[in-house]
MIMARZA-507904 format. One record per residue (C-alpha): residue in one letter; x, y, z. Coordinates in steps of 0.05 Angstrom, whole numbers, plus 32768, in hexadecimal, padded with zeros to 4 digits. Layout:
<pt baro="A" east="X" north="Y" up="Z"/>
...
This chain:
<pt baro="X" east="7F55" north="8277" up="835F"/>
<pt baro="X" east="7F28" north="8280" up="8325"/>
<pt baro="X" east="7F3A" north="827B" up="82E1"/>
<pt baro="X" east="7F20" north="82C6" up="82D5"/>
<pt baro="X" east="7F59" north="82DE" up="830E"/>
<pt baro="X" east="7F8C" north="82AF" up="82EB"/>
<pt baro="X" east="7F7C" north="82CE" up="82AD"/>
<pt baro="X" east="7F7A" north="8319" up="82CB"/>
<pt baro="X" east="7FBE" north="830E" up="82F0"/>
<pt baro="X" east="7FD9" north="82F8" up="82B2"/>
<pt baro="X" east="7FC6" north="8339" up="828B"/>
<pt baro="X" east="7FE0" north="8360" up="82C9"/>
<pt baro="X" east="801E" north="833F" up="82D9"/>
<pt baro="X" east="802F" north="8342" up="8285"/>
<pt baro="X" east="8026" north="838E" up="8283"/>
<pt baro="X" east="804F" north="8394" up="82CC"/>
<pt baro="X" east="8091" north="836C" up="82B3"/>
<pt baro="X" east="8090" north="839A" up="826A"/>
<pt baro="X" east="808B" north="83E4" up="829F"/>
<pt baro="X" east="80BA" north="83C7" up="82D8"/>
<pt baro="X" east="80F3" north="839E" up="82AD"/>
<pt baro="X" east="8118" north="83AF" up="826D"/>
<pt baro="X" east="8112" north="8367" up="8250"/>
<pt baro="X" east="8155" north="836B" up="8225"/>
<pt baro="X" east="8170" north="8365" up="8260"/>
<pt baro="X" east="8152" north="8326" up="8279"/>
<pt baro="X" east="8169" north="82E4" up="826A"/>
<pt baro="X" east="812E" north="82AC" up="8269"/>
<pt baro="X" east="8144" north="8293" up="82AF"/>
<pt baro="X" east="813E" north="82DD" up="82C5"/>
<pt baro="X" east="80FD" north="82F3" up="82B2"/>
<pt baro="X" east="80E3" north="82AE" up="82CC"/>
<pt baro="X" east="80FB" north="82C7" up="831D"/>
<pt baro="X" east="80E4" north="8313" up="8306"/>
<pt baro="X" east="80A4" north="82F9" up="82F4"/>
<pt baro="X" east="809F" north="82D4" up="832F"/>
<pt baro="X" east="80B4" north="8301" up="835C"/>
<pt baro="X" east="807C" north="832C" up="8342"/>
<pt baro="X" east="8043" north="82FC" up="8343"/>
<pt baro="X" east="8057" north="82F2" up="838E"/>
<pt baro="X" east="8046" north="8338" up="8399"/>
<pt baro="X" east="8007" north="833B" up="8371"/>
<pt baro="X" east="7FE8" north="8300" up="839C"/>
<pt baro="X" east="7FFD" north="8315" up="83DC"/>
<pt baro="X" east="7FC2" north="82FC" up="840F"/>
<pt baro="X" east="7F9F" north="82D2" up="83D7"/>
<pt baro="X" east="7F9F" north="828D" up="83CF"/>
<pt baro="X" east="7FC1" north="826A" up="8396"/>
<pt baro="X" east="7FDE" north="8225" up="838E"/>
<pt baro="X" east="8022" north="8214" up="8376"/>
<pt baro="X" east="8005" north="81FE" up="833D"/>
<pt baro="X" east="7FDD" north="823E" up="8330"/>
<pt baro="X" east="801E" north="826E" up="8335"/>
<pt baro="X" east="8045" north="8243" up="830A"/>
<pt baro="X" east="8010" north="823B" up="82D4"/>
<pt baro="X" east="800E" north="828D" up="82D6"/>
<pt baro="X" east="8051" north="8291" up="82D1"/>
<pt baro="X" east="8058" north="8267" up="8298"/>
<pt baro="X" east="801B" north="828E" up="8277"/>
<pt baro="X" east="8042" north="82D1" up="827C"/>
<pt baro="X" east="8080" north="82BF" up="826B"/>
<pt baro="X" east="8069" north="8296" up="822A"/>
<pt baro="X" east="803B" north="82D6" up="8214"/>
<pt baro="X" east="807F" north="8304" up="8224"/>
<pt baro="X" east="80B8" north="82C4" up="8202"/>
<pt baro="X" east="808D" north="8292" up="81E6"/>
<pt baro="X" east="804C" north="8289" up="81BA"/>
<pt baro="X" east="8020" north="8298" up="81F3"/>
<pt baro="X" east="7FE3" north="826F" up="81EF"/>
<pt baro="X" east="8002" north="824E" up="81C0"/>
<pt baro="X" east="803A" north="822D" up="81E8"/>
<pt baro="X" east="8013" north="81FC" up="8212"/>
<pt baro="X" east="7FEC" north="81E3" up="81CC"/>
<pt baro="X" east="802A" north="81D5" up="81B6"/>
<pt baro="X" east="8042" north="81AA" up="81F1"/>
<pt baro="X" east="8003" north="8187" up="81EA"/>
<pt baro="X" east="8016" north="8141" up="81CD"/>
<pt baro="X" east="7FC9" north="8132" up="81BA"/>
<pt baro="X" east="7FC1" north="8167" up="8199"/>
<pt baro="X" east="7FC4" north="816A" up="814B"/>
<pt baro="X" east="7FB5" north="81A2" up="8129"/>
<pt baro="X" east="7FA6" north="81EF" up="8146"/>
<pt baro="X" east="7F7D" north="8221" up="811F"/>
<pt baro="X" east="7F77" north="826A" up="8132"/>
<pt baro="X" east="7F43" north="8293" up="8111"/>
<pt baro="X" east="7F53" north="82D3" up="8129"/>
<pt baro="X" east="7F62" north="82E3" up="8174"/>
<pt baro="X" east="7F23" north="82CA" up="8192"/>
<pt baro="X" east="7F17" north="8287" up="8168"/>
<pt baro="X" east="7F49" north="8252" up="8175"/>
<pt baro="X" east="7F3F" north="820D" up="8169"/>
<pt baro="X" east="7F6C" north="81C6" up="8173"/>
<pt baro="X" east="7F5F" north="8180" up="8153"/>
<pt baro="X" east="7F69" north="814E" up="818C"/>
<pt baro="X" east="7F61" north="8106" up="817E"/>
<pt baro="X" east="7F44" north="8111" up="813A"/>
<pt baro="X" east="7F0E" north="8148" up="814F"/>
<pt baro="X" east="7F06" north="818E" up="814C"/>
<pt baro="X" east="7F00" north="81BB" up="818A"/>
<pt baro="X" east="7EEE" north="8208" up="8197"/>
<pt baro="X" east="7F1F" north="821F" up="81D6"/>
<pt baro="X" east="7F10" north="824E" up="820A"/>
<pt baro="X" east="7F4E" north="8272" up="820C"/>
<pt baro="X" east="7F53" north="82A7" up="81D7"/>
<pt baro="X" east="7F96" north="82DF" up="81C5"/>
<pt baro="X" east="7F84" north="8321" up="81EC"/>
<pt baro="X" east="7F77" north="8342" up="81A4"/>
<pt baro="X" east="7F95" north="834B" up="815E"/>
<pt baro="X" east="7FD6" north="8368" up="8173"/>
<pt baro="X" east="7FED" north="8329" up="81A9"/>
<pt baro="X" east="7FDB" north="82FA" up="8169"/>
<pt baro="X" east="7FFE" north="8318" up="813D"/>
<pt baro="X" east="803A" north="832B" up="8168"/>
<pt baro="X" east="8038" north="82D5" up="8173"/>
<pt baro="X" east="8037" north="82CF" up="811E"/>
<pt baro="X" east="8076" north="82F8" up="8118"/>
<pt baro="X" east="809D" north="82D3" up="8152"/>
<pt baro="X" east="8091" north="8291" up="8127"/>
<pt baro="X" east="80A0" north="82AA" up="80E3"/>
<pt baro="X" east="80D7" north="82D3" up="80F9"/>
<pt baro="X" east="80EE" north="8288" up="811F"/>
<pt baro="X" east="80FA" north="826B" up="80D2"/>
<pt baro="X" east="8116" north="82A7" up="80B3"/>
<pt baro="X" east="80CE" north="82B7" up="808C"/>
<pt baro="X" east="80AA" north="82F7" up="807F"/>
<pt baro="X" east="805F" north="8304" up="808A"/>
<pt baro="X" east="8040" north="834C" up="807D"/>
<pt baro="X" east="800C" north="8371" up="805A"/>
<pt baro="X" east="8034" north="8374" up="8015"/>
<pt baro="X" east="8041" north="8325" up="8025"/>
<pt baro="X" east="8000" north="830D" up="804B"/>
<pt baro="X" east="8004" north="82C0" up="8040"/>
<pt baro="X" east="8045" north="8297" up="8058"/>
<pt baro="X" east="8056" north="824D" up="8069"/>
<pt baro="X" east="808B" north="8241" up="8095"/>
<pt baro="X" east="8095" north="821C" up="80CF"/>
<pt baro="X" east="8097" north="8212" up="8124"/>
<pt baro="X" east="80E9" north="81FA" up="8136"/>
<pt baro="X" east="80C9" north="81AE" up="814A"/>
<pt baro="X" east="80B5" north="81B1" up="8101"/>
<pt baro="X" east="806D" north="81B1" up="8106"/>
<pt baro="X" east="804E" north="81DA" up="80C8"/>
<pt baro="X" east="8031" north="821E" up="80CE"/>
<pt baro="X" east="8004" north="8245" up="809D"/>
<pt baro="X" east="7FF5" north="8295" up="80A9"/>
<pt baro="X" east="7FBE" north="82BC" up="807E"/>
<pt baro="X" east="7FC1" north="8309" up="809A"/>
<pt baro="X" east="7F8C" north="833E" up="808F"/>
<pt baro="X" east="7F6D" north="8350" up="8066"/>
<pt baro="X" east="7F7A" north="8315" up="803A"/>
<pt baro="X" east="7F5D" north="82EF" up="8078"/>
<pt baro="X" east="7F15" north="831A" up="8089"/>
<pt baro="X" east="7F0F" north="830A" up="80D1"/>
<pt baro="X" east="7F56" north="830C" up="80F3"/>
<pt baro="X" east="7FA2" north="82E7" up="80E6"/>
<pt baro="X" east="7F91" north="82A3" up="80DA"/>
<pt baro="X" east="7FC4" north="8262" up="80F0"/>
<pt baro="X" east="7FC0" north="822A" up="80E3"/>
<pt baro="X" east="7FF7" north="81F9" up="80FB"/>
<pt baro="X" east="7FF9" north="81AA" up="80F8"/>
<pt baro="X" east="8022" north="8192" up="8129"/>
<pt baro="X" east="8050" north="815B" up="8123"/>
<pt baro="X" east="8064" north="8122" up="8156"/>
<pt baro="X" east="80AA" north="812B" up="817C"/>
<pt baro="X" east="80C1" north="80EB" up="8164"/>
<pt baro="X" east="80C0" north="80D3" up="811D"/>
<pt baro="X" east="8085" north="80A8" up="8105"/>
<pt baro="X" east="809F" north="805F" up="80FA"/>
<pt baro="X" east="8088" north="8022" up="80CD"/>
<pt baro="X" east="807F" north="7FFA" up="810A"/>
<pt baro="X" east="8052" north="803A" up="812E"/>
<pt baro="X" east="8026" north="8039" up="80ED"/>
<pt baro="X" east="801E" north="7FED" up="80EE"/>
<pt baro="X" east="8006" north="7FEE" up="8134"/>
<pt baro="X" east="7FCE" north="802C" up="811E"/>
<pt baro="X" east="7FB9" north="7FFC" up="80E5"/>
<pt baro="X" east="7FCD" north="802D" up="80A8"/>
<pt baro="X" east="7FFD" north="7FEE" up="8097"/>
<pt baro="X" east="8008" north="7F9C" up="809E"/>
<pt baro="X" east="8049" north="7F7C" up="80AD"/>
<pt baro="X" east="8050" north="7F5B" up="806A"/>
<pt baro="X" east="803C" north="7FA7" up="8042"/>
<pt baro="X" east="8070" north="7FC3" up="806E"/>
<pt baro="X" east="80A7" north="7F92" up="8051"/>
<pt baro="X" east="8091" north="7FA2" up="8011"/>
<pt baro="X" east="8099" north="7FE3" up="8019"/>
<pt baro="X" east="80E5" north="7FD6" up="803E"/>
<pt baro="X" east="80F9" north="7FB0" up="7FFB"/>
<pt baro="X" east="80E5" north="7FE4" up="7FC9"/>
<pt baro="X" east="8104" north="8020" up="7FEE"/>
<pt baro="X" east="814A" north="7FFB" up="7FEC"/>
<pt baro="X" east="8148" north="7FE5" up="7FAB"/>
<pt baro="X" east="8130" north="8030" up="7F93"/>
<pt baro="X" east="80F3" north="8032" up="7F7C"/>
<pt baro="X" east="80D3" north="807C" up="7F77"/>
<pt baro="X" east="809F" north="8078" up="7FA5"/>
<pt baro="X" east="8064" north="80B2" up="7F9F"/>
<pt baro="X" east="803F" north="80B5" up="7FE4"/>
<pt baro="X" east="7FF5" north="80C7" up="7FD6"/>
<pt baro="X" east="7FBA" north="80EB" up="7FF9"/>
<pt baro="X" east="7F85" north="8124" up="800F"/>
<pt baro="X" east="7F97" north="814F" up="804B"/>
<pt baro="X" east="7F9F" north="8139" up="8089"/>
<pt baro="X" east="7FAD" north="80F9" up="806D"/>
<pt baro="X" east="7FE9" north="80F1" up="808A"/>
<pt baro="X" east="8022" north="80F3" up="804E"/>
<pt baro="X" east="8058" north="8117" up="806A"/>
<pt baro="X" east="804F" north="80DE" up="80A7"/>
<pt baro="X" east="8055" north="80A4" up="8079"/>
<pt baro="X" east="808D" north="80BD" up="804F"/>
<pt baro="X" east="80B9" north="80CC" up="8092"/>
<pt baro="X" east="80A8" north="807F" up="80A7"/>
<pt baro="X" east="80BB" north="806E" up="8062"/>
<pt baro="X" east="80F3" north="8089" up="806B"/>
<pt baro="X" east="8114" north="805D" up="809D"/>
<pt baro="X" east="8121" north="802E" up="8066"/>
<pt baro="X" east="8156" north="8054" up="8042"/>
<pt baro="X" east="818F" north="803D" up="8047"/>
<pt baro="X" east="81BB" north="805E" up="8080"/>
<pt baro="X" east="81FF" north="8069" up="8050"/>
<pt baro="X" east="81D7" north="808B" up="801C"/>
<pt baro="X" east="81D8" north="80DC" up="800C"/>
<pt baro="X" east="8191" north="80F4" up="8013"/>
<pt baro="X" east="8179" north="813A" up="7FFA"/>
<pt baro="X" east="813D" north="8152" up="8019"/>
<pt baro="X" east="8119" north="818A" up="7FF3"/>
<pt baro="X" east="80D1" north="81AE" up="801F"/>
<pt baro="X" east="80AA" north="81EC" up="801B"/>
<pt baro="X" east="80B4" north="81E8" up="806C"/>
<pt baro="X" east="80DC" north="81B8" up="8083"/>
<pt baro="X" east="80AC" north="8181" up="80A7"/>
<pt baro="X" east="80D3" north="8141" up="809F"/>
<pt baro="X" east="80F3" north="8123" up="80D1"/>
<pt baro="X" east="8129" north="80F1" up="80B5"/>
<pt baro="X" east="8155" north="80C2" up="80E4"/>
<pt baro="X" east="8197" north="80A2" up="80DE"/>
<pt baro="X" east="81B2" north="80C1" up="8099"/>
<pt baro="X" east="81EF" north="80DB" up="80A5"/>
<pt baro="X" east="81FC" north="80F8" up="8061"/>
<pt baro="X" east="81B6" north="811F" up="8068"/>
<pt baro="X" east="81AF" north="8164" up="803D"/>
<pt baro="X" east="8169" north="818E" up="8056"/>
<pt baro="X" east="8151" north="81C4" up="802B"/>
<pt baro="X" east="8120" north="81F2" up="8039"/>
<pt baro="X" east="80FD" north="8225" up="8001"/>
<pt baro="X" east="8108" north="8270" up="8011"/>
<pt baro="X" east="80CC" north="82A8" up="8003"/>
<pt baro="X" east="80D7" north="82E9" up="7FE1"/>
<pt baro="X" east="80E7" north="8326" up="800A"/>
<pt baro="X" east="80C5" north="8367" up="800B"/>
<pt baro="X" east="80EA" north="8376" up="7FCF"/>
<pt baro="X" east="80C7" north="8339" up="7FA8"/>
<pt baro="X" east="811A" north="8319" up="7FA5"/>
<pt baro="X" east="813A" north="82E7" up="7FC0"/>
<pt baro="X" east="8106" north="82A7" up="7FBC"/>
<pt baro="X" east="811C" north="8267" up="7FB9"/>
<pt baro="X" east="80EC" north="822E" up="7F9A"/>
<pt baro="X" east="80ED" north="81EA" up="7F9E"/>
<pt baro="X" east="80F2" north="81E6" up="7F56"/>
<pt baro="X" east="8137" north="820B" up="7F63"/>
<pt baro="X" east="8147" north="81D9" up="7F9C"/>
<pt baro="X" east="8142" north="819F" up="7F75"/>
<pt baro="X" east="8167" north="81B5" up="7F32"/>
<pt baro="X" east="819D" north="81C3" up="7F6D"/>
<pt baro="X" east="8195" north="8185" up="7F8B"/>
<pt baro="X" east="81AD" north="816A" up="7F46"/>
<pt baro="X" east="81EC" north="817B" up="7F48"/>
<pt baro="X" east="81FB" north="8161" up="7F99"/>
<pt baro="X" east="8202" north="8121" up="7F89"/>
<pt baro="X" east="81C3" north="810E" up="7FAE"/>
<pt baro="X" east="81B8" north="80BB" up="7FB0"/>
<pt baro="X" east="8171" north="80CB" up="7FBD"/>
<pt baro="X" east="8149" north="8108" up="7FB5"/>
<pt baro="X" east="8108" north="8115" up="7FED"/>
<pt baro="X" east="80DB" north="814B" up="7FD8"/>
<pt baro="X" east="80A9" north="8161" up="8013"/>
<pt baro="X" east="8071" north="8167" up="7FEF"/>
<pt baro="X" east="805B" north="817E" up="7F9A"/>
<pt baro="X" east="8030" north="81AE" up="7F95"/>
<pt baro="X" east="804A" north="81C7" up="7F4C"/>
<pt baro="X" east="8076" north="81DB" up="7F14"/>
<pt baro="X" east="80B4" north="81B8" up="7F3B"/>
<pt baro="X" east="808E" north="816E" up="7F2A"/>
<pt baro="X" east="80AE" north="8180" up="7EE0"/>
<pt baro="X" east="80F3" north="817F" up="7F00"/>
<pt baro="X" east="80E0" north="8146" up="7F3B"/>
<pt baro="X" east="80CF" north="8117" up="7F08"/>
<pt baro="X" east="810E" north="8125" up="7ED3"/>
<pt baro="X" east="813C" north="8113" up="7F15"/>
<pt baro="X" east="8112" north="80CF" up="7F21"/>
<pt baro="X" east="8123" north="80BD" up="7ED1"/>
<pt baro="X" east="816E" north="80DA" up="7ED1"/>
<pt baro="X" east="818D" north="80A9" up="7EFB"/>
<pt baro="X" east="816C" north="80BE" up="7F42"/>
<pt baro="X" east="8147" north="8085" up="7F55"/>
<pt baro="X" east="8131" north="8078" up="7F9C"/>
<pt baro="X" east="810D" north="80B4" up="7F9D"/>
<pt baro="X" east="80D0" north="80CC" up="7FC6"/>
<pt baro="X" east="809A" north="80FE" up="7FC4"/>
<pt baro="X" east="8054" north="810B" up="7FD7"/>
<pt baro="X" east="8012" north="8131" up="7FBF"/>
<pt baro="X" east="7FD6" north="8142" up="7FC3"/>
<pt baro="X" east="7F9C" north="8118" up="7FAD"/>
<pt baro="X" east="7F56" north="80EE" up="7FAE"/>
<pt baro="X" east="7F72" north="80AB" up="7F8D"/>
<pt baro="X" east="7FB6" north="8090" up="7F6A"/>
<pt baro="X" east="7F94" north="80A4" up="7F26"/>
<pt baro="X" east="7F90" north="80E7" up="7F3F"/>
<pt baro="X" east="7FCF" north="80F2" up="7F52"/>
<pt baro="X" east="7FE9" north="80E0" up="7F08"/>
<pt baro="X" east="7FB7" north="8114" up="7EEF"/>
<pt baro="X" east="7FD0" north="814A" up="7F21"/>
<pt baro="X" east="8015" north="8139" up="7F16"/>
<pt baro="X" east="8001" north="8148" up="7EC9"/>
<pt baro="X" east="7FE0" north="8191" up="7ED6"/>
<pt baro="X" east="8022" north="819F" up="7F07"/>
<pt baro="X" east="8052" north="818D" up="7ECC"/>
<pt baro="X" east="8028" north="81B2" up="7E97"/>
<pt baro="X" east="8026" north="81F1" up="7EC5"/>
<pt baro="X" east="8077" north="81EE" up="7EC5"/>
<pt baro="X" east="807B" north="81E5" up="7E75"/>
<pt baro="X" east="805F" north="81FC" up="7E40"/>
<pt baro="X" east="8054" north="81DD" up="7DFD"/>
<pt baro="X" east="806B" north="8191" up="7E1C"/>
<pt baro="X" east="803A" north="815F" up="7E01"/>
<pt baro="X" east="800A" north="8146" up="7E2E"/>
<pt baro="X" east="801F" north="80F8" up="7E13"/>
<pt baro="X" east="8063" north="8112" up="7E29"/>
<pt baro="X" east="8051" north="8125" up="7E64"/>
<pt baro="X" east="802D" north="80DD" up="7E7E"/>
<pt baro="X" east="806E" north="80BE" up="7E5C"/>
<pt baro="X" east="8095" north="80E2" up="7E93"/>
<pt baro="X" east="8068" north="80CA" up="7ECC"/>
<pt baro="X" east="8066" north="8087" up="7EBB"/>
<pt baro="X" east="80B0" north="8082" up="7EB4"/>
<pt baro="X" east="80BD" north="80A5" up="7EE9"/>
<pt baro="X" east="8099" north="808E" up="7F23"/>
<pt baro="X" east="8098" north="8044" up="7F3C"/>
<pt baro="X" east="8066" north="803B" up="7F73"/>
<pt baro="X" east="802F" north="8069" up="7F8A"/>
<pt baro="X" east="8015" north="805E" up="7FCE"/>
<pt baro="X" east="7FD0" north="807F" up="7FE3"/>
<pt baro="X" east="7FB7" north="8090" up="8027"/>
<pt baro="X" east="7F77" north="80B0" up="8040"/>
<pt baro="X" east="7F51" north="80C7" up="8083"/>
<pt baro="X" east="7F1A" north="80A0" up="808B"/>
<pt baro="X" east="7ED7" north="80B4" up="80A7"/>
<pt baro="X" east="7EED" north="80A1" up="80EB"/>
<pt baro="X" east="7F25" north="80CA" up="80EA"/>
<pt baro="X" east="7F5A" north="8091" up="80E3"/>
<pt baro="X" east="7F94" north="809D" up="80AA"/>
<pt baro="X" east="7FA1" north="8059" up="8084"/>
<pt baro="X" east="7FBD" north="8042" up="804B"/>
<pt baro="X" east="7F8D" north="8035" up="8014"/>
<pt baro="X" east="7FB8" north="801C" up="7FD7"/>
<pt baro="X" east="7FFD" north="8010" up="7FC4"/>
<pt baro="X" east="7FFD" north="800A" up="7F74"/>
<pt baro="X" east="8038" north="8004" up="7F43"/>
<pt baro="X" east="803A" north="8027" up="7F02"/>
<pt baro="X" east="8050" north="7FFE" up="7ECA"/>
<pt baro="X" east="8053" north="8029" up="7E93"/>
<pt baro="X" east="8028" north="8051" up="7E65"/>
<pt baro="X" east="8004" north="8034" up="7E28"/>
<pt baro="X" east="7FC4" north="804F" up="7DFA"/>
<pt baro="X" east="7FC1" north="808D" up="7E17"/>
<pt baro="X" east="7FB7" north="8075" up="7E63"/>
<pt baro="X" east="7FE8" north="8061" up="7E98"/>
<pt baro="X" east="7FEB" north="8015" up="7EA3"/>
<pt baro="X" east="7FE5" north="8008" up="7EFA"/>
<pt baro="X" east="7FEC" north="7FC8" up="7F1E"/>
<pt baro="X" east="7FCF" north="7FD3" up="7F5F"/>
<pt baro="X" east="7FF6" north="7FA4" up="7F8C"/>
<pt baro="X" east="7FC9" north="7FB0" up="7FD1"/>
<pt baro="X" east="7F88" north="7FCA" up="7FDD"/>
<pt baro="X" east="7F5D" north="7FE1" up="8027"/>
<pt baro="X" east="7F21" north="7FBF" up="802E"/>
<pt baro="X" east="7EF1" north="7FC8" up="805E"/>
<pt baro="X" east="7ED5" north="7F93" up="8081"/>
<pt baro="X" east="7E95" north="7F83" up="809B"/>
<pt baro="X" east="7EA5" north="7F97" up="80F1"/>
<pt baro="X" east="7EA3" north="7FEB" up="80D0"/>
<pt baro="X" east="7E76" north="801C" up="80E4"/>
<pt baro="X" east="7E6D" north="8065" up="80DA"/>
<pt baro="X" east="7E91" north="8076" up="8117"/>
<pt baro="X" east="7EC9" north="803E" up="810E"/>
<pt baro="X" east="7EE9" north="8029" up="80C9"/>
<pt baro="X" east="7F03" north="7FE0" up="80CC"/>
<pt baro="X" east="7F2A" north="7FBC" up="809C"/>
<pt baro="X" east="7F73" north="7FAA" up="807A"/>
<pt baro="X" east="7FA0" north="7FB3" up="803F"/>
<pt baro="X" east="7F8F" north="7F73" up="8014"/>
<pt baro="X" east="7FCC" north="7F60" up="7FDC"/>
<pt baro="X" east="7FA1" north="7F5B" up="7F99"/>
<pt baro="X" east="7FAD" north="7F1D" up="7F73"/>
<pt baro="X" east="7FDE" north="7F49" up="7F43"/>
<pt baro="X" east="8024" north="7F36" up="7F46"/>
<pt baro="X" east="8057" north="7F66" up="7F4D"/>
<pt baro="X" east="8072" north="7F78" up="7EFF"/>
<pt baro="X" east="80B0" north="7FAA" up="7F04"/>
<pt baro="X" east="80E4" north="7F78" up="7F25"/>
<pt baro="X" east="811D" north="7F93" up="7F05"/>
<pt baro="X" east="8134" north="7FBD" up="7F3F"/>
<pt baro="X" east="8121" north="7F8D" up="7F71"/>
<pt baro="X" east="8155" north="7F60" up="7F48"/>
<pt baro="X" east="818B" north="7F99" up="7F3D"/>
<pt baro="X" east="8191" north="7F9B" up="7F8B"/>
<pt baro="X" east="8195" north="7F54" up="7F9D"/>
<pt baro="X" east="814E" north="7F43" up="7FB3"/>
<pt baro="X" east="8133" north="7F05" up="7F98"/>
<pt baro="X" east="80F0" north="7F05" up="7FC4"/>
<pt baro="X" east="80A9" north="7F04" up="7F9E"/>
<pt baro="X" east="807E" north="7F44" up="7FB8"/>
């Protein structure tokens, strides 16, 4: 059977179910048989293979229960990322590149019918007074809608998908981002409590690394986890708190920041605060928990370089105060954060980790690092394959003091 029938008994046998069955009625396990039974009919005399009929059955009932089209790119394991540029433009990352896909939503309506299922999945609100909304799939994996006529050509989605099980330190060791010995580095400052910044441009792979991180924390701690759309996957913390930020309604009430999460947070007796990911004024309040007795605590960003980061976590601090010195401000940061690890995408599409730096403190105006380990790129790379390993500099390690607090007489 060709794929044009498939696709034709798929429109036919979706329009039969809604004019023969009143689907409030139907359980999932029902309209499974009654689309069956159906498709039976409609086929009567041609030939089809088991594997035809069940992959048209699956198509209709995902477009009439499910995402539609969407389903299956879901399921897909290699696949990374899905972009959908209006109804006929949808595109996947697999393996590090970007594909155009045949298969396309019937037209504007079926797309946006699919948008509403997922924000209305998370609790979220998407319209034409609200046209831009984060939220996420239930496995997770992040989801961005822009709606017309904010977006010109169509609702656009973008989702990045996340793996079923949780990145681990050992996983990223074996793809290269880290060595053995970097990895027990890491393992000793997250139980002593260092506040660890994770670093990075998009697509870097931040949210990844923190959720590996976090499979050092101790498992009898309390752990607050604070996210725009909750992404992280953290195992084996009983005493786990998960917090989510909440959009406005249609009435422009109700929101919920993660500048509000956090000043909660305060007063849960959290161990260690996790905040997803900071993209503004809430790095004022992030960064007065790290220096008020909350150590242990990890975030990430957005950025090209460690520097960077400190200068963007200046502009986000500035944007939530006004009249607080700038001095003040890098005063904060360097008292506040510990270690700053940086990651990147290189040009062949592998995420590693390109520096791990400690901040020592802030003097003449400038923020004193100590970069501990550095990526360098040996001599075996070409444009299509980056090769090459995080290097310890010939720095030694200066801010012991927690290492000693907790017991840990090692040298990093």
């Amino acid at each position: 059977m060709t794929e044009e029938r498939q696709s034709q008994l798929v429109q036919q046998l979706k329009k039969r179910v809604y004019e023969v069955f009143d689907l409030n009625r139907l359980n999932d396990e029902m309209l499974e048989d009654a689309i069956e039974e159906l498709l039976v009919h409609d086929v009567a005399g041609e030939y089809i293979t088991i594997n035809e009929r069940v992959n048209i059955r699956d198509q209709v009932f995902s477009s009439i229960r499910g995402l539609g089209i969407l389903d299956a790119l879901i399921n897909d394991d290699q696949i990374t990322e899905i972009m959908i540029n209006g109804p006929r433009n949808v595109f996947i990352e697999r393996e590090g590149r970007l594909q155009k896909l045949e298969r396309q939503f019937d037209d504007e309506i079926q797309l946006e019918n699919m948008i509403q299922k997922i924000v209305g999945q998370a609790g979220r609100e998407v319209n034409q007074a609200n046209p831009i909304v984060d939220t996420r799939l239930p496995d997770g994996s992040r989801v961005n809608v822009v709606l017309p006529p904010v977006s010109l050509d169509g609702a656009t989605v973008t989702i990045r998908k996340f793996s079923k099980t949780p990145m681990t330190i050992g996983q990223l060791i074996r793809f290269g981002s880290l060595t053995r010995e970097t990895a027990h580095v890491l393992e000793l400052l997250v139980k002593a409590k260092y506040n660890i910044f994770i670093s990075g441009g998009t697509g870097s792979g931040k949210t990844t690394f923190l959720n590996a991180l976090s499979g050092y924390i101790p498992h009898d701690e309390r752990v607050i986890t604070i996210e725009d759309s909750a992404e992280l996957q953290i195992e084996g913390i009983d005493n786990l708190v998960r917090m989510e930020t909440r959009n406005a309604n249609t009435s422009g009430s109700g929101a919920v920041t993660i500048r509000d999460l956090i000043k909660s947070s305060l007063r849960m007796r959290p161990e260690r605060i996790i905040v997803g990911e900071v993209r503004g004024a809430e790095a004022l309040d992030m960064l007065q928990a790290m220096n008020t007795g909350h150590d242990g605590s990890l975030s990430t960003g957005h950025a090209n370089s460690t520097r960077d980061m400190l200068s963007r976590l200046e502009t986000m601090v500035l944007q939530g105060t006004e009249g607080l010195p700038l001095d003040a401000v890098r005063q904060q940061i360097a008292s506040a954060i510990d270690i700053v690890i940086h990651l990147s995408r290189l040009r062949d599409k592998t995420r590693r980790t390109m520096e791990i730096c400690e901040i020592i403190g802030y003097e003449n105006g400038d923020y004193v690092l100590n970069p501990l380990y550095r990526f360098e790129e040996d001599e075996k790379s070409t444009l299509e394959k980056v090769s090459g390993r995080l290097v310890r500099t010939d720095r030694p390690f200066m801010n012991e003091y927690k290492l000693r607090i907790s017991g840990v007489n090692e040298e990093i």
